[in-house]
N, C-alpha and C positions, 0 to 999 in steps of 0.2 A: 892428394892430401884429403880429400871429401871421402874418397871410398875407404881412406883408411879411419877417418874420425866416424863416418856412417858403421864401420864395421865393429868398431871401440863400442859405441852406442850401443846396437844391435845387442852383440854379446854380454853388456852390461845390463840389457834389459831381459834378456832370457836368465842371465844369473839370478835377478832381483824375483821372478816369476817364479825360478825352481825352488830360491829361499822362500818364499809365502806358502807355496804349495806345503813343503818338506815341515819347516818349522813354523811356519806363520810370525806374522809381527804383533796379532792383538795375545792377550793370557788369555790362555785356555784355561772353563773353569772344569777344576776338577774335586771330586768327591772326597777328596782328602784334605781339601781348605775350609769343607764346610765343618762348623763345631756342631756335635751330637749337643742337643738339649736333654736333660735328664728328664723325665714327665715327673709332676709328681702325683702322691697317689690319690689326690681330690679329683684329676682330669681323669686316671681310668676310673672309680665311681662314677663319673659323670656321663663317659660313654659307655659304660654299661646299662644306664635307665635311658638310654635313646631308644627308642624301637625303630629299625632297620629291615631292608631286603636285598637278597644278594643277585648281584647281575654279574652275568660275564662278560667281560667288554669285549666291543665289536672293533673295526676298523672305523676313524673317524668318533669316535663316542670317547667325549667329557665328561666332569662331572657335573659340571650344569646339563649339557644335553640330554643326560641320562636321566637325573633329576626332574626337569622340564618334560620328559619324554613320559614317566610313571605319575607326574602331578598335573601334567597342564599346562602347568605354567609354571614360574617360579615361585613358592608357596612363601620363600624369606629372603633375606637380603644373602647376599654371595656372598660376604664374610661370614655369614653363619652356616649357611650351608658347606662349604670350603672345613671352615673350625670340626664342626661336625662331623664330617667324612674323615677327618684326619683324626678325629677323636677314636671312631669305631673301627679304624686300620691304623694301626701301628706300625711305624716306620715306613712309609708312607706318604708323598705330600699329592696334595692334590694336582699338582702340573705334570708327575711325572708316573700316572696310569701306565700298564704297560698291556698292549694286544693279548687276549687269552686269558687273562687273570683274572679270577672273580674279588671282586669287592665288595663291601658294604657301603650302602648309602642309608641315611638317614632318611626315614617314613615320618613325613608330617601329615600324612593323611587324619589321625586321631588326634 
């Protein structure tokens, strides 16, 4: 009776294992749950008087890193910087940079 309730067990737990794998139990997010925000047209006037340099992102390279990396330091606070980069790239957020692609960052040097 043990090897048969160990075997019941067993096989109910590779079951639960192939369901997590296959389907998973947490939501997956995906890019069709997020709502498009419309800009409107005071934020592109606004990122067009930023003055910018374009970098091609490397492996491991943020936008703070990359930021940090042409200034020093950090020259303002992360929400602004973050606002910023996403002002001068459109459609675009700042977490999801992609390897290869150049972008605009915001120059506070002046």
């Amino acid at each position: 009776m043990k090897r048969i309730s160990l075997l019941i067990i067993g096989l109910f737990l590779c079951y639960i294992i192939y369901y997590d794998f296959q389907i998973g139990t947490l939501p997956a997010f995906s890019m069709s749950n997020v709502e498009e925000t419309p800009t409107s047209p005071d934020n592109n006037k606004k990122s067009t008087t930023i003055p910018y340099y374009e970098v091609k992102i490397k492996q491991g390279d943020t936008v703070l890193s990359v930021t940090e990396r042409y200034h020093g330091t950090l020259p303002t606070s992360i929400e602004q910087i973050v606002q910023d980069f996403e002002g001068l790239n459109t459609n675009v957020k700042a977490e999801s940079i992609l390897l290869g692609e150049t972008y605009r960052f915001p120059d506070y040097k002046q």
